[in-house]
N, C-alpha and C positions, 0 to 999 in steps of 0.2 A: 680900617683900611683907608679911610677917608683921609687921616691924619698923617698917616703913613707917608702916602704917596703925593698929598699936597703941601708937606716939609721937605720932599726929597730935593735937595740941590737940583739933582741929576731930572728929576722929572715932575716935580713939581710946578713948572711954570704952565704943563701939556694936560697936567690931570683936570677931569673934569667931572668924572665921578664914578663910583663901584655901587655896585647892587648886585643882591643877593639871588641866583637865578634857579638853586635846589639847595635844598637844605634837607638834608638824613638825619635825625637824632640820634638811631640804633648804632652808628659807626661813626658819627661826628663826621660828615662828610658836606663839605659845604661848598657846590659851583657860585664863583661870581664874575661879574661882567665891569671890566674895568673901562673906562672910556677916556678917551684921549684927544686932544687936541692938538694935530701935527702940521707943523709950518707946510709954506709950497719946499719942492723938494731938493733936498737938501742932499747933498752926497756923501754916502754911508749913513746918513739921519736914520733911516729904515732896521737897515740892516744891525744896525750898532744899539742906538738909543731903544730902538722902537722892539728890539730882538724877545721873543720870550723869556726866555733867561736870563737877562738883563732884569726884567721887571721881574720877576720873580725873587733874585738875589736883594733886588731893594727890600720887600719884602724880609725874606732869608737875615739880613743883617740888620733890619730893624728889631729882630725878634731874639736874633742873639746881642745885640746888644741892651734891650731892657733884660736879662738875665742875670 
């Protein structure tokens, strides 16, 4: 995740770092804690950049494109 997020154009200049916060073996279930680094405020920065889904799809299309 580290690599992921601190290559992302979109959001690598903010990342700052992931760790691992539960880890399941039986279901491969893995919480982790992404940390960020966010300018003073920025209008729409929150809502747009900072959005869950947003980060998530960076994830999402890092992973379909090494496929």
């Amino acid at each position: 995740l580290t690599d992921v997020y601190s290559s992302s154009p979109a959001l690598g200049r903010y990342f700052r770092s992931a760790q691992v916060v539960y880890f399941r073996n039986d279901n491969s279930t893995v919480v982790y804690q992404l940390e960020f680094s966010v300018p003073p405020s920025t209008e729409g920065f929150m809502e747009h950049t900072m959005n869950p889904d947003f980060i998530k799809n960076v994830l999402r299309q890092n992973i379909y494109d090494e496929e």
